[in-house]
N, C-alpha and C positions, 0 to 999 in steps of 0.2 A: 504494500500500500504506500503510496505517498503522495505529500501533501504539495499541491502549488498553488502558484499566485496566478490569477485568473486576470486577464488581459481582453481586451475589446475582441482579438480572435479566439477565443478560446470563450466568451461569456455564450455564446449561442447553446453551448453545451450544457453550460449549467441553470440556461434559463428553464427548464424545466423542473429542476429541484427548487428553486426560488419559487414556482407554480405551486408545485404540492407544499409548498411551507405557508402559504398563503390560505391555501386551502385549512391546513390543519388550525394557523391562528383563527378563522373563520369558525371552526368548531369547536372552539372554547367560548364562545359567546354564541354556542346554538344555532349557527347559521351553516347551513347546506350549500355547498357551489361547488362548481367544477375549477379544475386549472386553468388557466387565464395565459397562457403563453403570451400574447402579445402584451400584455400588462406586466409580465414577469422580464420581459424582455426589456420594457423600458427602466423599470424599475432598477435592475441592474445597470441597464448606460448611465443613468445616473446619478447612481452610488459611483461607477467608474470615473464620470465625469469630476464628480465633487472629490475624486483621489480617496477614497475609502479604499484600503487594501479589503483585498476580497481572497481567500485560501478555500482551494476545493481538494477534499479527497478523492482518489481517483484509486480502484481496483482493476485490477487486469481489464483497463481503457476504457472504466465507463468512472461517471463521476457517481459518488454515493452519500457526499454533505458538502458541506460546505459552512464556512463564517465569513461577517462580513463586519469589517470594525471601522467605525468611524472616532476619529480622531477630533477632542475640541479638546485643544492645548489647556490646561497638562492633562487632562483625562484620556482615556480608553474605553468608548463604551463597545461592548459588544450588538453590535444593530441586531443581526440574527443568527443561530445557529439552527442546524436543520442536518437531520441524517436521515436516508432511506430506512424504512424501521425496518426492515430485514437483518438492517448491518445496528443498528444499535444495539448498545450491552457490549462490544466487542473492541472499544476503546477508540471511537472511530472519531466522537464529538472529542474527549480528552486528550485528541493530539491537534484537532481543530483548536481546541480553546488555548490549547498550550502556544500557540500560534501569537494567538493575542497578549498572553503574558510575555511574550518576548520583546513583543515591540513596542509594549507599556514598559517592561525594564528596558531597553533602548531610549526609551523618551527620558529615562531616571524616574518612575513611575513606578511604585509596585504592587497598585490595585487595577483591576480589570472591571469597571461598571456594568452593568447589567440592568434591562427593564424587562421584567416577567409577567407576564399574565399570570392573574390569580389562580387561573384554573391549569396551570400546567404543569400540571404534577412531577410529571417525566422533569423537566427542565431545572425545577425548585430540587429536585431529590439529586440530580445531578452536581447544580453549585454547592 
């Protein structure tokens, strides 16, 4: 498995897991939809735009999460993390996150902010 930085050619790949992440925040507040590729698509150009580093994990060629962290000098917040749950429990978000603790210790930083939804149980039991 390994983890890389996601660039304007390479987001077309991951705009589909950014879709089902969407989806599944939609279903903590009860609401049913489908993936939204072209939403998910933009959604990414412009985290890419605004320089948010973006890290995808990728398994024998296919991507399987992804985080995405937006920088507001001195902080780190973590915008989103997301793993195909197939691949969760298997260390796949904890080497994503570990991602983001690097580049908050790079900044001289050595907290990683986070906003959760209340109902996200998987994510609260995680940090």
């Amino acid at each position: 498995m390994n983890i890389i930085i996601i660039d304007r050619q390479r987001a077309d790949q991951i705009a589909p897991l950014m879709a089902d992440f969407r989806v599944a925040l939609c279903a903590f507040r009860g609401i049913e939809t489908q993936p939204d590729l072209g939403a998910a698509h933009e959604e990414l150009k412009e985290y890419l735009d605004r320089g948010y580093p973006v890290f995808a994990a990728e398994d024998h060629g296919q991507f399987i999460g992804f985080v995405v962290c937006r920088i507001d000098e001195p902080c780190l917040w973590v915008e989103s993390l997301f793993v195909r749950s197939e691949y969760r429990r298997q260390g796949v978000a904890s080497m994503l996150f570990h991602k983001a603790e690097e580049l908050a210790e790079a900044m001289g930083e050595d907290t990683v902010f986070n906003f959760v939804h209340q109902n996200n149980e998987g994510i609260i039991r995680f940090l």
